[in-house]
Backbone as CSV, one residue per row, in Angstrom:
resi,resn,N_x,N_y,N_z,CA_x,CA_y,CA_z,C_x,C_y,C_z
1,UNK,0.845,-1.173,0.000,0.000,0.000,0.000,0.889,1.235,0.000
2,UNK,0.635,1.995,-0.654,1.530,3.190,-0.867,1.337,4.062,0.400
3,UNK,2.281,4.936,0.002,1.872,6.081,1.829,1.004,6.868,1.186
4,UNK,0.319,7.350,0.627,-0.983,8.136,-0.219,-2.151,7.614,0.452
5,UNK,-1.992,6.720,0.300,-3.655,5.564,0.035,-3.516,5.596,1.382
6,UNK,-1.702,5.345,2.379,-2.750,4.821,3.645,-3.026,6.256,4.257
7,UNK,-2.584,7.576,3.820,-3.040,8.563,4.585,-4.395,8.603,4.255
8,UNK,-5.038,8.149,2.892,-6.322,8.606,2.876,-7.657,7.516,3.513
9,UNK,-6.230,6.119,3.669,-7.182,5.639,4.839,-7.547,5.685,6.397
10,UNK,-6.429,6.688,6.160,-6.112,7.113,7.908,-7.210,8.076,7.880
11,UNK,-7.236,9.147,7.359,-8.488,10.046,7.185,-9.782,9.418,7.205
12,UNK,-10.114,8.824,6.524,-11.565,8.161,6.902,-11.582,7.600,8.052
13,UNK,-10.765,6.954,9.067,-10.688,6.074,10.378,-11.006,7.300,10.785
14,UNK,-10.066,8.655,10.772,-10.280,9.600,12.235,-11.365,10.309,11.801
15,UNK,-12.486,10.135,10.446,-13.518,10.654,10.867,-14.508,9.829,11.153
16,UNK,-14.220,8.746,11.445,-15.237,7.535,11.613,-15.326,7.857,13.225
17,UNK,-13.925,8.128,13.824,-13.708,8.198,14.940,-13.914,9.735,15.670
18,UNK,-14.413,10.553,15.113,-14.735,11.854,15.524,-13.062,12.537,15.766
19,UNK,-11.804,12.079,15.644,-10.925,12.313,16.053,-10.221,13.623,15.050
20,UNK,-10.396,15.012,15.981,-10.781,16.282,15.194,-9.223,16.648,15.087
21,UNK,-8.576,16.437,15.976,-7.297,16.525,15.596,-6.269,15.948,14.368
22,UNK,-6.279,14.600,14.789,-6.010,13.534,13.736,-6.264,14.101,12.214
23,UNK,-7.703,14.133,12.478,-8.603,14.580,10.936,-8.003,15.995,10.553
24,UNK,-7.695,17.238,11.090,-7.223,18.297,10.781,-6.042,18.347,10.084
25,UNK,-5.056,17.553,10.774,-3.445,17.404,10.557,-3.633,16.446,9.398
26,UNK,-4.180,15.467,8.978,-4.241,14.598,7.860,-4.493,15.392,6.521
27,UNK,-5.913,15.887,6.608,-6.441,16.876,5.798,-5.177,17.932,5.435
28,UNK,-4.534,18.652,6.140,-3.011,19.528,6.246,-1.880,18.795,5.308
29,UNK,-2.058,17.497,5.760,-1.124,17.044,4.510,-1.341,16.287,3.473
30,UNK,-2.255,16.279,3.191,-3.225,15.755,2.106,-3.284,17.064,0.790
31,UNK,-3.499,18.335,1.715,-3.415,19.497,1.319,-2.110,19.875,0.204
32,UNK,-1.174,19.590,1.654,0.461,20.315,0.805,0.734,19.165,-0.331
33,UNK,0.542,17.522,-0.117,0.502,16.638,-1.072,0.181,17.084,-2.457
34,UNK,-1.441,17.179,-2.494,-1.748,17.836,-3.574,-1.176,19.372,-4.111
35,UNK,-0.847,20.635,-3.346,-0.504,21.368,-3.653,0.474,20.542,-4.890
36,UNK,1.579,20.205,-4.009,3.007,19.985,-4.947,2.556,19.152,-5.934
37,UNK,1.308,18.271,-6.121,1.353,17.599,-7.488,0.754,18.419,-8.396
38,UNK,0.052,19.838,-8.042,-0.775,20.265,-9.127,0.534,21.242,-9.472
39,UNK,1.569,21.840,-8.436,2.442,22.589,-8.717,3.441,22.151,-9.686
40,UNK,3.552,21.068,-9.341,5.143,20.278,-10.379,4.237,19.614,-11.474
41,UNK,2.746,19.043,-11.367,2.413,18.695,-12.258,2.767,17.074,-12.298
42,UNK,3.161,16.470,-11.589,3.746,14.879,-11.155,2.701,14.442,-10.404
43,UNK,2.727,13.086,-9.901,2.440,12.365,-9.220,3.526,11.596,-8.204
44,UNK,3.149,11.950,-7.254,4.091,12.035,-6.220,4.064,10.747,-5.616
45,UNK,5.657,10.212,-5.671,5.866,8.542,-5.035,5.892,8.788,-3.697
46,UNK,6.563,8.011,-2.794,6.663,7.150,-1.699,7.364,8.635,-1.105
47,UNK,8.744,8.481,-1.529,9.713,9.517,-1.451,9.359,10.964,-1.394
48,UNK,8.805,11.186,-2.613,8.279,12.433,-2.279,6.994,12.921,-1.112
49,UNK,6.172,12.133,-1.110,5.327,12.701,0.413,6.441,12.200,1.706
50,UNK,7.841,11.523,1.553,8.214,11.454,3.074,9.106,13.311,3.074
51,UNK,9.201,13.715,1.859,9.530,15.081,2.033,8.527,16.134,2.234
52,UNK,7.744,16.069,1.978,6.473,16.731,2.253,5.859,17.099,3.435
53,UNK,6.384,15.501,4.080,5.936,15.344,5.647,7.038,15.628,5.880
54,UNK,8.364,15.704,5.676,9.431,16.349,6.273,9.842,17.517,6.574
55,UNK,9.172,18.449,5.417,8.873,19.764,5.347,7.966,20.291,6.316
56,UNK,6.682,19.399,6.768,5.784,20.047,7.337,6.501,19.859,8.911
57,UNK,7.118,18.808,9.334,7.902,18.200,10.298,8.444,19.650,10.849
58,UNK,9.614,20.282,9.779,10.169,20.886,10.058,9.365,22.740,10.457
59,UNK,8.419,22.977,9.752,7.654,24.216,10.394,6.798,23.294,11.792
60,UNK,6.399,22.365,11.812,6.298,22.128,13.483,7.287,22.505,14.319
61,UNK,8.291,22.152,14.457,9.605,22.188,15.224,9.566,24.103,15.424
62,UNK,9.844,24.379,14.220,10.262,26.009,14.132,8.846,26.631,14.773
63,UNK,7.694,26.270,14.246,6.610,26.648,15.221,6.432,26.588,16.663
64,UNK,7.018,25.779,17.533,6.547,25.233,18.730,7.839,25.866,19.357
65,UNK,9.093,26.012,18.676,9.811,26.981,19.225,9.458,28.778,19.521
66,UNK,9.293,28.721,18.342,8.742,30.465,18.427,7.634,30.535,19.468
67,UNK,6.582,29.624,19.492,5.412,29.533,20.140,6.009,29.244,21.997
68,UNK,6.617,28.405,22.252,6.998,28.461,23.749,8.362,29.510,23.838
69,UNK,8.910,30.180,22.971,9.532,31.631,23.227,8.726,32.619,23.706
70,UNK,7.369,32.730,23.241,6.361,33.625,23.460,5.298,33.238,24.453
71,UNK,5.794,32.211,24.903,5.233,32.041,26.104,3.786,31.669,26.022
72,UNK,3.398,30.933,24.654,2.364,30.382,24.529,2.646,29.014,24.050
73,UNK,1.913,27.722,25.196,2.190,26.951,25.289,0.852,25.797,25.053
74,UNK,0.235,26.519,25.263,-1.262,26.426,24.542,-1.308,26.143,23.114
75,UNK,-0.515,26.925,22.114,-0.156,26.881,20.707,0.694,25.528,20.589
76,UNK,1.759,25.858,21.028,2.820,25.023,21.274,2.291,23.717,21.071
77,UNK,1.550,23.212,22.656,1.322,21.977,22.181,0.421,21.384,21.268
78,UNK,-0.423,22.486,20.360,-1.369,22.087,19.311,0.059,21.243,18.206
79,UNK,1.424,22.028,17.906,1.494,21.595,17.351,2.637,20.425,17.468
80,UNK,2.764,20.437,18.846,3.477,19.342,18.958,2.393,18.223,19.157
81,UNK,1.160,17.850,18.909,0.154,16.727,18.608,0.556,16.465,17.100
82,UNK,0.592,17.766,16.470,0.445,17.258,14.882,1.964,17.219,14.326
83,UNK,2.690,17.004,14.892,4.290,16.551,15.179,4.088,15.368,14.892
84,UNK,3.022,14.470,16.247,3.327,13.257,16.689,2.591,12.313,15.233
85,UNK,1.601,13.106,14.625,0.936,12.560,14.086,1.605,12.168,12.562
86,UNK,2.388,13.488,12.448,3.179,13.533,11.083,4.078,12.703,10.958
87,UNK,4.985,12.421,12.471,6.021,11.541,12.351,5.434,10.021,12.240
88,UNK,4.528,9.612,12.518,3.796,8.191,12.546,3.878,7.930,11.034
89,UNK,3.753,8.476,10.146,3.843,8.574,8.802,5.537,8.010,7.805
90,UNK,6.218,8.206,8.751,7.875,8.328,8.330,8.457,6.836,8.787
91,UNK,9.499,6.076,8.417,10.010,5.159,8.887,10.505,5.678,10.262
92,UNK,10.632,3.994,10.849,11.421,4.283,11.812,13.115,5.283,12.304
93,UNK,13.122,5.896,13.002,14.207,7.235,12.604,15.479,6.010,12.955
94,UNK,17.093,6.738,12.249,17.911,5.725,12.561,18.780,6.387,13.703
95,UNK,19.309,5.074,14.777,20.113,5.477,15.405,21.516,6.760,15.192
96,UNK,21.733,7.381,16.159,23.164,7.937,15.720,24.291,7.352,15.394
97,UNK,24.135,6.286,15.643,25.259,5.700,15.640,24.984,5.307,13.861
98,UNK,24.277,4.502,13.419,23.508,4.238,12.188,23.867,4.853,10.985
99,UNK,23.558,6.741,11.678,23.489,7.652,11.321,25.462,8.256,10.959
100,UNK,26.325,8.126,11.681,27.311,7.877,11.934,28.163,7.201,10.962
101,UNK,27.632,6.069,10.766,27.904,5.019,9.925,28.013,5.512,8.374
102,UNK,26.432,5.710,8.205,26.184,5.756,6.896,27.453,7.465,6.191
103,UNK,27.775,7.920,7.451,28.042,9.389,7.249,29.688,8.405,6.492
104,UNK,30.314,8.213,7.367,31.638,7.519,7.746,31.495,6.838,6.211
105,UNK,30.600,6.391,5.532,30.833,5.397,4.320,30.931,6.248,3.168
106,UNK,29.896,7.566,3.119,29.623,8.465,1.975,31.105,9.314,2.131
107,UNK,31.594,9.417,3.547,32.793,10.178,2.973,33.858,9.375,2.436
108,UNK,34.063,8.400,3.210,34.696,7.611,1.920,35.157,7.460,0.324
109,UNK,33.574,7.107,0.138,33.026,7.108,-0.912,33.368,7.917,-1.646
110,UNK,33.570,9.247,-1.898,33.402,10.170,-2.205,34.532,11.309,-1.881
111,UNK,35.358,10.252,-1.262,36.384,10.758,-0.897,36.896,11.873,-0.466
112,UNK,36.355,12.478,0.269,36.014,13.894,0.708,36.821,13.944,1.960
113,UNK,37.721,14.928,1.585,38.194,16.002,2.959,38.154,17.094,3.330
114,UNK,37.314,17.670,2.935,37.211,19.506,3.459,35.895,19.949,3.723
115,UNK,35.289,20.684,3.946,34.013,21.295,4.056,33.640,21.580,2.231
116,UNK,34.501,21.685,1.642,34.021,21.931,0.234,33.034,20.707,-0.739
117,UNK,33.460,19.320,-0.021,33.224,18.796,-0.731,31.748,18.012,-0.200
118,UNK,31.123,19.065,0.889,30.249,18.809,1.817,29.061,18.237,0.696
119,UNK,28.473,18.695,-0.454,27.551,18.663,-1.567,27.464,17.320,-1.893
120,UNK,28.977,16.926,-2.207,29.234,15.163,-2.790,28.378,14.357,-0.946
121,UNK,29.141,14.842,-0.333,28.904,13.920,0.446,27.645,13.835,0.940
122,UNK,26.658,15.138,0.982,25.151,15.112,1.252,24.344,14.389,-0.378
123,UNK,24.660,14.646,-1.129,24.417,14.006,-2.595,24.257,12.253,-1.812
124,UNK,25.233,11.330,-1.592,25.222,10.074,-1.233,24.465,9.636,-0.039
125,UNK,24.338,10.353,0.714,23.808,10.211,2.352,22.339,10.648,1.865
126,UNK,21.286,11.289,1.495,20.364,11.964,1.410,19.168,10.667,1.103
127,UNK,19.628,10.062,-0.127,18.432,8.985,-0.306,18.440,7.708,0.417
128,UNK,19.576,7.355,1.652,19.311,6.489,2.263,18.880,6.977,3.829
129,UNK,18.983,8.535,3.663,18.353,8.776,4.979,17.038,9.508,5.241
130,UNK,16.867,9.665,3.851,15.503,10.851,3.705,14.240,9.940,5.203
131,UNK,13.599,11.076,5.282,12.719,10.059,6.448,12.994,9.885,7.667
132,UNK,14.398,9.354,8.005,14.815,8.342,8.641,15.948,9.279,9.335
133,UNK,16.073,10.726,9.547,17.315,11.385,10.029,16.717,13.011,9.604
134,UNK,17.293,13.930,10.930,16.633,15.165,10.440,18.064,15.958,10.147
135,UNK,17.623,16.166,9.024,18.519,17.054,7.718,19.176,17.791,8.541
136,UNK,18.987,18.411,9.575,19.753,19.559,10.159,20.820,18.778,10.696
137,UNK,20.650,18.487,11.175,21.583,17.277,12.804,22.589,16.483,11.695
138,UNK,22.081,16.114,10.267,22.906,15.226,9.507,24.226,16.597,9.091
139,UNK,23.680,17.337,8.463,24.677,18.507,8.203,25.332,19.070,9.039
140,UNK,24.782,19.615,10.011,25.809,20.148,11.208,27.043,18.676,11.544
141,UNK,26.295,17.170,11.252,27.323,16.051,11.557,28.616,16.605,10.428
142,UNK,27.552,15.711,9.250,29.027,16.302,7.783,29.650,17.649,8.340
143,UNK,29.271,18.391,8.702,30.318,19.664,9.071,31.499,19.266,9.750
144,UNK,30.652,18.612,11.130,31.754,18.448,11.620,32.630,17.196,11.824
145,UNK,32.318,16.159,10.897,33.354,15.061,10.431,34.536,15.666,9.465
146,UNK,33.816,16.725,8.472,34.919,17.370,7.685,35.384,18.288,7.566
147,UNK,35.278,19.119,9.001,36.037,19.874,9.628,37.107,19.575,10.240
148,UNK,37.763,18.358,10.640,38.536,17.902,11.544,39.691,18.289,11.340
């Protein structure tokens, strides 16, 4: 079953289930889904909605920061629910160590020693971690493996 189909079977469960939250945040990315297919004009695989939901992942985070800076926590945790809900969607995340690993092989690979050649080495690391590792934490890593 593709991740499409099961969000749109997840949507019918949480309105079967009155579950107004669930149903809001689904609908939200059901939303940006379609945006980007009418925008690019594609039909969007597997891969592309785990970026979609990665994207939305990431204005949660930046939201719930700004929101408990301002001392509204009330906001905050609206969207740390639809955090929890978005990430249910994504593979299991990989260890650091995992994470570590895969870093340790692409530089290799790619033979990279400087911060310059940071591009090659996010180029190799990107499609085995999409999902599964948050983009920030991976780059600040590559920084500082090839900073040394």
């Amino acid at each position: 079953m593709s991740l499409k189909v099961k969000i749109t079977e997840d949507m019918k469960d949480a309105m079967r289930a009155k579950d107004v939250v669930r149903l809001g945040t689904i609908r939200l990315l059901q939303s940006a889904i379609k945006q980007r297919e009418v925008d690019e004009r594609i039909e969007l695989t597997d891969q592309d909605v785990m970026a979609v939901i990665e994207k939305m992942l990431k204005q949660r985070r930046d939201s719930i920061e700004a929101y408990e800076s301002a001392k509204r926590q009330d906001l905050a945790d609206v969207e740390k629910a639809e955090g929890v809900i978005l990430q249910s969607y994504l593979p299991q995340a990989l260890s650091d160590e995992e994470v570590s690993a895969i870093l340790d092989a692409a530089i290799k690979s790619a033979n990279a020693t400087s911060i310059k050649e940071m591009g090659q080495v996010m180029a190799i690391v990107k499609p085995q971690v999409v999902g599964r590792a948050d983009m920030g934490k991976l780059s600040a890593l590559i920084k500082q493996k090839l900073g040394q």
